[in-house]
C-alpha positions as CSV (number, residue, x, y, z in Angstrom):
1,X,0.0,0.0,0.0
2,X,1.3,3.1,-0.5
3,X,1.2,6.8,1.5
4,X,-1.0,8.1,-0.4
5,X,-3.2,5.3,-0.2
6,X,-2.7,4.5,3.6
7,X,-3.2,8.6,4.4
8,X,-6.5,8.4,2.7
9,X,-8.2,5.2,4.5
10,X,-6.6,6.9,8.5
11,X,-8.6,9.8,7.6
12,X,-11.7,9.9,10.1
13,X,-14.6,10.1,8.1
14,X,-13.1,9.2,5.0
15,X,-15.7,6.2,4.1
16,X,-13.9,2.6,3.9
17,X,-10.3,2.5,2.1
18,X,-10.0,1.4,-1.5
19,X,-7.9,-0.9,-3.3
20,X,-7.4,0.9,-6.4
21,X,-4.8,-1.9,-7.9
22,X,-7.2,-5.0,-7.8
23,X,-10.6,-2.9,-7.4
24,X,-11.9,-5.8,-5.2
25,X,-13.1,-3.6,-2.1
26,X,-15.1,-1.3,-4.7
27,X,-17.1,-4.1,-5.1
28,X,-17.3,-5.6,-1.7
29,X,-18.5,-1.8,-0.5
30,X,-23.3,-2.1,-1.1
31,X,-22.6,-5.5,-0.1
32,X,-21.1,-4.9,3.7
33,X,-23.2,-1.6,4.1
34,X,-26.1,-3.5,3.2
35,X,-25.4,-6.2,5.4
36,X,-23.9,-3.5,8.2
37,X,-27.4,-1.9,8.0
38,X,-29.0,-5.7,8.5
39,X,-26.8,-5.6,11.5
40,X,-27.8,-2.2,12.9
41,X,-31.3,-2.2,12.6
42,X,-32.2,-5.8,14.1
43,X,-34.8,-6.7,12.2
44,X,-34.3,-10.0,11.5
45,X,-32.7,-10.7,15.2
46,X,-34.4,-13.4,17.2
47,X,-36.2,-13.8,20.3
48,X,-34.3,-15.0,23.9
49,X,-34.1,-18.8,24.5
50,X,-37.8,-20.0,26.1
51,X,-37.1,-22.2,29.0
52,X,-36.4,-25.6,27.4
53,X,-33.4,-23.7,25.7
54,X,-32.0,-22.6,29.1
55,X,-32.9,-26.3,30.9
56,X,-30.7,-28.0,27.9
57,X,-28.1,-25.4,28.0
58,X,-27.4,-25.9,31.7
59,X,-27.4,-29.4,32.0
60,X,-25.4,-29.9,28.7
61,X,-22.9,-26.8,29.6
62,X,-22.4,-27.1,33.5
63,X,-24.1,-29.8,35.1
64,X,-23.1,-32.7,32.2
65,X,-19.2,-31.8,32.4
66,X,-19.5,-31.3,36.5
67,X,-20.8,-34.7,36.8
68,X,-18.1,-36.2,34.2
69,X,-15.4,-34.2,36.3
70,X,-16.5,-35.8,39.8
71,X,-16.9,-39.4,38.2
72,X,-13.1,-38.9,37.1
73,X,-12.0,-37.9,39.9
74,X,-13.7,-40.4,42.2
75,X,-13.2,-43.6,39.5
C-alpha cells in the first residue's frame, strides 16, 4: 500500500479504504453496508431462548461436564 493510499483510509470520516490496484473492495463496498445496516437495525434478530433452551443449555454446559469431572475424579 502506499502513502497516499494509507493517508487516505486513516482519515476519520473518509468512508472505507479502497484498493485501487485489484478494485476488489469497490465491489465488496453495497454489499457490507447492506449487510452493516441488516446488523444495525435488528430486524431480522431473534427472540431469547424459552425455558427448554436454558434447561438444555445448563445441563449440557455445567451440570453434564460437573458430573463427568467428579466421576473422574472419584473412578
Amino acid at each position: 500500500m502506499t502513502n497516499q493510499e494509507t493517508s487516505a483510509s486513516a482519515e476519520p470520516g473518509a468512508g472505507h479504504p479502497t484498493i485501487s490496484k485489484t478494485g476488489i473492495a469497490e465491489s465488496l463496498h453495497p454489499e457490507l453496508d447492506r449487510r452493516l445496516a441488516a446488523i444495525e437495525s435488528g430486524a431480522e434478530a431473534g427472540s431469547d431462548f424459552d425455558a427448554v433452551s436454558w434447561v438444555w443449555m445448563l445441563l449440557l454446559g455445567v451440570v453434564l461436564p460437573l458430573v463427568l469431572l467428579i466421576w473422574g475424579w472419584v473412578g
